[in-house]
C-alpha positions in Angstrom: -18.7 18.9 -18.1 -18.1 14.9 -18.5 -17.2 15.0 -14.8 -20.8 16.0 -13.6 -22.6 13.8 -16.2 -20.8 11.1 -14.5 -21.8 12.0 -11.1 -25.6 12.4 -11.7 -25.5 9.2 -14.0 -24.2 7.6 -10.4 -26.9 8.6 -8.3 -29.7 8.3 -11.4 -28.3 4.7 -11.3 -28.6 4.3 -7.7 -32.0 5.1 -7.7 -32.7 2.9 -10.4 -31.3 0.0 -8.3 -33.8 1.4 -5.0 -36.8 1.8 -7.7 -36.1 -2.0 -8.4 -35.7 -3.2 -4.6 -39.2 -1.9 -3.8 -41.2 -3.0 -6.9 -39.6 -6.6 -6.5 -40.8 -6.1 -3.1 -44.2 -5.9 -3.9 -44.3 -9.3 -5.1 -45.9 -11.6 -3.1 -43.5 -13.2 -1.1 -40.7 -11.4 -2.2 -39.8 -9.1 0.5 -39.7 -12.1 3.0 -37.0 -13.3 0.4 -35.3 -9.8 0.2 -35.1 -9.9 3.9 -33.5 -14.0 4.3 -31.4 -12.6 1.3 -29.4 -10.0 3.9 -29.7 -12.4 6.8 -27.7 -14.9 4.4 -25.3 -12.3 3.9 -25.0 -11.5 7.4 -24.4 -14.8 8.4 -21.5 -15.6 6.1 -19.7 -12.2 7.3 -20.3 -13.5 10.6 -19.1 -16.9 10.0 -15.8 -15.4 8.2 -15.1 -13.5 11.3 -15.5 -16.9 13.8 -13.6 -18.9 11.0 -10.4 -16.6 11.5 -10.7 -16.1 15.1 -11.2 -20.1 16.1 -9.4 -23.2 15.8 -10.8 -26.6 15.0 -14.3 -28.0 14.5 -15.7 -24.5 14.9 -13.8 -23.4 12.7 -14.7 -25.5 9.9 -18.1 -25.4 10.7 -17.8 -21.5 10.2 -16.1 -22.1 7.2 -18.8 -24.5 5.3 -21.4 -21.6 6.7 -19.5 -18.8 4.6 -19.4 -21.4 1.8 -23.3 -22.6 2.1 -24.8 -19.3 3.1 -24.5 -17.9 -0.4 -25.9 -20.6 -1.9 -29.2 -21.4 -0.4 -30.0 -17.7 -1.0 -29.6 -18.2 -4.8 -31.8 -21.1 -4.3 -34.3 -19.4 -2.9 -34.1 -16.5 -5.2 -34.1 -18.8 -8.0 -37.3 -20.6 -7.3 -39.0 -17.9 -6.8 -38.2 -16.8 -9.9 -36.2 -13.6 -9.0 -32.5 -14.0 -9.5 -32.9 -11.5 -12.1 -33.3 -9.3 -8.9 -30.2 -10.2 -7.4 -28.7 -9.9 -10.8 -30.0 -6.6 -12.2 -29.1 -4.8 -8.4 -25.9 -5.8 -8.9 -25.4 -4.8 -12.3 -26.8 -1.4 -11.4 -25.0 -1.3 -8.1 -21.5 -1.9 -10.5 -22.8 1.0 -13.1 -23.4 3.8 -10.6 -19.6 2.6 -8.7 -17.8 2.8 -11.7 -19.2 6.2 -13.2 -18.9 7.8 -9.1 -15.5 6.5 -9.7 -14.5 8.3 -13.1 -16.7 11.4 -12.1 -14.1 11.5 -9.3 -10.8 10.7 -11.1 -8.6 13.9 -10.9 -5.5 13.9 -13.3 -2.7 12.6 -10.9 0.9 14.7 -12.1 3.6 12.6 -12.7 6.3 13.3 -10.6 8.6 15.8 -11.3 11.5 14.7 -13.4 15.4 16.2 -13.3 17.8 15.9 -16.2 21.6 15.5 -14.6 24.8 13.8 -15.8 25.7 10.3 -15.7 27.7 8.8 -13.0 30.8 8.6 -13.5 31.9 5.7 -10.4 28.2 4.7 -10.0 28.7 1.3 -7.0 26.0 -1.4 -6.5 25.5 -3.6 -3.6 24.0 -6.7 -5.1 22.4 -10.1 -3.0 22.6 -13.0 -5.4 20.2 -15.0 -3.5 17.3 -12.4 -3.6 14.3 -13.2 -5.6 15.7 -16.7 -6.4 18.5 -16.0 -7.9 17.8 -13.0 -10.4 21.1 -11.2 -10.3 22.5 -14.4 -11.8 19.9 -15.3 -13.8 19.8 -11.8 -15.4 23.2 -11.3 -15.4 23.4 -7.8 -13.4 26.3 -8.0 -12.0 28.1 -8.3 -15.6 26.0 -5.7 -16.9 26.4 -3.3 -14.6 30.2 -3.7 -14.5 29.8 -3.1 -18.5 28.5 0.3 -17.8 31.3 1.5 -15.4 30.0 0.0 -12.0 31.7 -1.6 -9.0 30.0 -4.5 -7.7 30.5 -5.5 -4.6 28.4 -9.1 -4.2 26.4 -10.4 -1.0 28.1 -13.5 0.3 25.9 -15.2 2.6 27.7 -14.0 5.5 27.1 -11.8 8.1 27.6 -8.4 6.5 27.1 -4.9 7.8 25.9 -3.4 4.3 25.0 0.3 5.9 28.8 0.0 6.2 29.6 -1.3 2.7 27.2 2.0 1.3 29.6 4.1 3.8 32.9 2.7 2.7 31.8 3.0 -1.0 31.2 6.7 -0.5 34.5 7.3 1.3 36.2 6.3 -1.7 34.5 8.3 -4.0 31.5 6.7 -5.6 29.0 9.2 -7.1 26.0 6.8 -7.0 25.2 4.0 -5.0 22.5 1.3 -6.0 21.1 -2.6 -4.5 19.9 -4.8 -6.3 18.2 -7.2 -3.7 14.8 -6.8 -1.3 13.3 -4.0 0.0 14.8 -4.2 3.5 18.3 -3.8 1.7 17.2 -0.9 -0.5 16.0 1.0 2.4 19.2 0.6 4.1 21.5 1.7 1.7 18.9 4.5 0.6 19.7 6.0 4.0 23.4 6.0 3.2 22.5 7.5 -0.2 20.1 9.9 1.3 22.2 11.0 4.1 25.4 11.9 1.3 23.0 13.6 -1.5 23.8 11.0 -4.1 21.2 9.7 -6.2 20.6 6.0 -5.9 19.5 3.1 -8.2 16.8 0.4 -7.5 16.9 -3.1 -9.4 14.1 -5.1 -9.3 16.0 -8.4 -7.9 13.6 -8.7 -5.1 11.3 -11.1 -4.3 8.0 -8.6 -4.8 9.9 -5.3 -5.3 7.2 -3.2 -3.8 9.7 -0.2 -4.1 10.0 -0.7 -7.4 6.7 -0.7 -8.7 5.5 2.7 -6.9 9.0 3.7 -8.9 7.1 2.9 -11.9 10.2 0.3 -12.8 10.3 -2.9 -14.6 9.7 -6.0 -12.2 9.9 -8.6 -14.8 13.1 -7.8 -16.0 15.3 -5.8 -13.4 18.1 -5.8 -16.3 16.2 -2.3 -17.5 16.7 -0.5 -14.1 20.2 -0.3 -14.9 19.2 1.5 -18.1 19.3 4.8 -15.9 22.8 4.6 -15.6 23.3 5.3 -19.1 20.0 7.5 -20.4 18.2 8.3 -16.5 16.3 11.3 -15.1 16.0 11.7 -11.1 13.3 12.1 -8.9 12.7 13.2 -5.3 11.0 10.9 -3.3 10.1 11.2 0.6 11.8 8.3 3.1 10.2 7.2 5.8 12.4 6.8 9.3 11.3 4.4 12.2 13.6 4.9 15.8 16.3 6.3 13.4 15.8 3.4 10.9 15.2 4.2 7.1 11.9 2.6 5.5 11.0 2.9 2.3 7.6 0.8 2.1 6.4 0.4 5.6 6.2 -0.3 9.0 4.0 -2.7 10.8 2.9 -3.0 14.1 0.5 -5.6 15.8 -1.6 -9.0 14.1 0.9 -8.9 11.1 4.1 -8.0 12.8 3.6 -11.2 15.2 2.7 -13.6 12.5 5.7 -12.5 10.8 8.2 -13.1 13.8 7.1 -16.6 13.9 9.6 -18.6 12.7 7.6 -20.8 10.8 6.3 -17.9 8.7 8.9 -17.7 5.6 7.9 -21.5 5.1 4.6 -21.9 5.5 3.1 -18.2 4.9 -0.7 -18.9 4.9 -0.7 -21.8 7.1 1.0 -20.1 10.2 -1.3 -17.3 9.6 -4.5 -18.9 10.1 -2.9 -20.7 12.8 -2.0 -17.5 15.0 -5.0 -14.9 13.7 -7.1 -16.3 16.2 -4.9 -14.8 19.4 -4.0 -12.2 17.8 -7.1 -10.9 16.5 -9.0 -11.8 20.0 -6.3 -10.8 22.4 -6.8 -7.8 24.0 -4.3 -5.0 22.3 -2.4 -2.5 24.3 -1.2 -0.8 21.4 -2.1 3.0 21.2 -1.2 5.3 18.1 -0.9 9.1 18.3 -1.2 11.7 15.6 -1.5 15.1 15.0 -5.5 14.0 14.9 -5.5 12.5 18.5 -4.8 9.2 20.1 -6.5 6.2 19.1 -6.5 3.0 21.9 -6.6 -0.9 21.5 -6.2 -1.4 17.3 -5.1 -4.7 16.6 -2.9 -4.0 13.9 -1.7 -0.6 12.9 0.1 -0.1 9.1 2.9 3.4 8.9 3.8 3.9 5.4 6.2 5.9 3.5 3.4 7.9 1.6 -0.4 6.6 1.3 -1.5 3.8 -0.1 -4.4 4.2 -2.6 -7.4 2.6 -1.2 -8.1 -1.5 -2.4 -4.7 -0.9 -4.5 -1.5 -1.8 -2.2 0.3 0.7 -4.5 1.5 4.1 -3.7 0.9 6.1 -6.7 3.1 9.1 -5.6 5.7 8.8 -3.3 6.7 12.4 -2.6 3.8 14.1 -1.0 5.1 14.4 2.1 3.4 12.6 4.8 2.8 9.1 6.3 0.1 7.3 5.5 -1.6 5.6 8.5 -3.9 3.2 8.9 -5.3 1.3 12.0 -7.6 -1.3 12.3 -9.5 -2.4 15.6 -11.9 -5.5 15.8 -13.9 -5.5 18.6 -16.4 -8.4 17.8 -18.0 -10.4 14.6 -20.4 -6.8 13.7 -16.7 -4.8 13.1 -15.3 -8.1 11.3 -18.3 -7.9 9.1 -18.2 -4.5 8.9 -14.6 -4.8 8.1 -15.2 -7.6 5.1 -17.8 -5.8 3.4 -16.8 -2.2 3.4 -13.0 -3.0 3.2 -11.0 0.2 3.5 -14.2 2.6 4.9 -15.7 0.1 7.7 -15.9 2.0 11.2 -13.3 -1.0 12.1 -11.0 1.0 10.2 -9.1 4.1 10.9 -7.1 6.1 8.0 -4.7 9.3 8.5 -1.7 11.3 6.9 0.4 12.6 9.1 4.3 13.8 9.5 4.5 11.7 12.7 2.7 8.6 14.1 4.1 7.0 17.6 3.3 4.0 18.3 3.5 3.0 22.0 2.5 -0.1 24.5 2.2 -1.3 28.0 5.4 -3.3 26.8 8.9 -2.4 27.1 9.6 -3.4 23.5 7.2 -4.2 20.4 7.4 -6.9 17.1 7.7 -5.2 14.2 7.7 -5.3 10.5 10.0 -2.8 8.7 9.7 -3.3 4.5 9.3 -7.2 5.3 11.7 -7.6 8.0 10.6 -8.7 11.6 12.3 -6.2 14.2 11.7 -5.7 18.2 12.1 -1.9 19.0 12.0 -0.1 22.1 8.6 1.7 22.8 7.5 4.6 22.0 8.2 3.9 18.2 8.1 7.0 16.5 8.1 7.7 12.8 8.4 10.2 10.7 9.0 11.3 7.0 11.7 13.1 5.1 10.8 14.9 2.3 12.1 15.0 -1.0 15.0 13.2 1.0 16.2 11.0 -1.8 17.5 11.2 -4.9 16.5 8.5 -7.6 18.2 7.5 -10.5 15.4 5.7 -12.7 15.2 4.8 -16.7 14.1 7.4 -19.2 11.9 4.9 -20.4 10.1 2.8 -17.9 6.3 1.6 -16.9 5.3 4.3 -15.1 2.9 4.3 -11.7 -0.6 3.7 -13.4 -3.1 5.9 -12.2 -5.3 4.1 -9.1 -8.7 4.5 -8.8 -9.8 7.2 -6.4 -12.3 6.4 -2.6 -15.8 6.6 -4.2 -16.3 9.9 -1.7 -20.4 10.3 -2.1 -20.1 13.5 -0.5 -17.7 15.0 -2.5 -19.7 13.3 -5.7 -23.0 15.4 -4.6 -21.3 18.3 -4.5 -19.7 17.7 -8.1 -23.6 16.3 -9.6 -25.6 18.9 -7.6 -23.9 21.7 -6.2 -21.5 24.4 -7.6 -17.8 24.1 -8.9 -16.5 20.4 -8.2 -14.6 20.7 -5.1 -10.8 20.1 -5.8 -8.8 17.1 -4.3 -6.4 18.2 -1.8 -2.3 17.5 -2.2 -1.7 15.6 0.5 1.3 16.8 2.6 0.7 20.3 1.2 3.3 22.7 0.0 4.4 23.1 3.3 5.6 19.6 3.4 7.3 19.9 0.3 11.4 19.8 -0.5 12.5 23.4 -1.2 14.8 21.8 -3.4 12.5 20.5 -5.7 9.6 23.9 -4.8 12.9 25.9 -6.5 14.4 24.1 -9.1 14.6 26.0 -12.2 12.7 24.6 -15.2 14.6 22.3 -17.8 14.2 19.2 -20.1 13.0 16.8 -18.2 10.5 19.0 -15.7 13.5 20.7 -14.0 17.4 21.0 -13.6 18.6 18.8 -11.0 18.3 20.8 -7.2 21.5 20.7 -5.6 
């Protein structure tokens, strides 16, 4: 099969790349070269790490290191005449990544769509000033009212808009929908969620991360409201935090602090390099517990509403019914490097799915970050997932979640060039975790009739 062609064309490839290492090597002079090559590389990871955890002179001398580093090795390498070395390893090194990669791609299902009846009093919670101004500039509000919708329109002031979702329902709306940021949508999905009615994203956030593991239009949020009139709905897990709804993430640690500064909505990037260095040097009390054991000290620990695919930032399924966690602990420059150069699968980094994750601390309370907002909760934090929780309303006719690229798993790409059938990639959550809704929906149109 194409599959296993792939593999062995990986590993042929690899061994290409070795083959070329040692010949080079057996130039004269050129293994002293190979060797001041990885010290070069070594140093700039090293240097990255004391650029982000120092202030001042050191760390701009760090910073000219990463910058230099580089480039005396491809000076060296070029006067001896072997940056067609560096170059073919890499070009090799890309080949065998990428056909690993396809070897491993598994067909990913779409999710699982239901045909059911328009809404008939469909109501829309909508923030004007979200995403500078797109409700305006798209005209949403007008449109939406065109196709039968209350609107009810963020002010500016203070406004309890869990209560606004709540009031909506008592007076008999059979959808509800934001258009505004993620923190927003997650609040009123809880409402939606809690009732059974389907609800509505727009895309009139600022990033609409929501949106786009919807598979929904970001550059024009006018589309979304296309599902009022010709929509299917999907199930999709929510996430909960202390009895909060989430529908992105939660944060915990480095980030959540940088993002409770005050000076962090104006000047992003600069308060960050400003604060990484105590907070990626300070010594953590943070300890996260799942059903795989308890893991002490990470700096910065990331709970999501579904996995994120690794090196993406997308989730390409978002009702598989766990948590996707993710911790990260730096305990000196060899786990930074380790952490800059193997990304996602450094030792620095720890990666679960779970049902649960708590989150506790020496502290009484702890700085979070729930779908962009900056919270202090109570410790323990613990969160969970709710499967198949909420209904969605989205377009017949929309993007789509594009297919991410899957871990390049070496051990799992053996078995498919070498061994006997490939082995399968596991459903995360499992059917256990699934909604029984959706496990017993009859068949119909669109996948299935809507589950009650």
């Amino acid at each position: 099969m194409t599959e296993r062609w792939l593999a062995r064309l990986a590993f042929v490839t690899i061994a290409a790349a070795g083959v070329l290492v040692l010949a080079a090597a057996g130039i004269r002079g050129s293994l002293a070269l190979l060797i001041t090559g990885v010290a070069g590389v070594v140093a700039g990871l090293v240097a990255a790490w004391w650029f982000l955890t120092h202030h001042g002179v050191v760390r701009w001398l760090a910073g000219a290191v990463v910058v230099i580093a580089p480039l005396v090795v491809a000076v060296l390498f070029a006067r001896a005449a072997l940056i067609w070395v560096m170059v073919l390893f890499g070009l090799l090194w890309a080949g065998a990544v990428a056909a690993g990669r396809r070897a491993l791609t598994s067909a990913e299902k779409e999710p699982e769509e239901y045909e059911s009846a328009p809404p008939r009093r469909p109501y829309f919670i909508m923030n004007p000033r979200s995403g500078g101004g797109k409700v305006e500039r798209f005209r949403l509000a007008e449109r939406a009212r065109d196709l039968g919708a209350e609107v009810y329109l963020l002010d500016g002031a203070a406004v309890d808009v869990a209560e606004v979702a709540r009031r909506a329902v008592r007076d008999g709306c059979d959808l509800l929908g934001v258009a505004g940021g993620d923190g927003t949508q997650a609040l009123v999905a809880g409402i939606a969620a809690e009732h059974g009615l389907p609800f509505v994203v727009v895309s009139a956030g600022t990033r609409n991360h929501f949106a786009l593991d919807l598979g929904l239009d970001r550059e024009d949020p006018a589309t979304c409201l296309d599902a009022l009139s010709d929509g299917v709905e999907v199930r999709i897990d929510l996430g909960v935090i202390s009895g909060r709804t989430f529908v992105n993430n939660a944060s915990f640690g480095a980030y959540a602090e940088i993002v409770q500064s005050a000076a962090y909505r104006d000047n992003k990037i600069g308060t960050a390099l400003e604060m990484l260095p105590a907070v990626l040097t300070e010594e953590r009390p943070l300890r996260l517990t799942t059903g795989d054991g308890t893991l002490t000290g990470p700096q910065a620990v990331l709970v999501s509403n579904n996995p994120y695919a690794s090196g993406t930032g997308r989730r390409t399924r978002l009702d598989r019914g766990v948590l996707g966690v993710l911790a990260v602990t730096v305990r000196g420059a060899l786990d930074a490097a380790g952490l800059v150069s193997a990304g996602g699968r450094a030792r620095a980094v720890s990666v679960r799915e779970a049902p649960e994750a708590v989150i506790d601390a020496d502290a009484a309370e702890l700085p979070v970050g729930v779908d962009g907002e900056a919270l202090v909760l109570a410790t323990p934090v613990r969160c969970t997932i709710r499967p198949g929780a909420l209904r969605v309303r989205v377009p017949r006719r929309r993007p789509g979640v594009p297919r991410a690229r899957p871990d390049l798993d070496w051990a799992r790409l053996r078995q498919l060039a070498f061994g006997g059938e490939p082995i399968a990639r596991a459903e995360r959550g499992g059917a256990a975790s699934r909604s029984p809704a959706r496990d017993e929906a009859p068949p119909g149109r669109g996948g299935g009739s809507l589950p009650p």
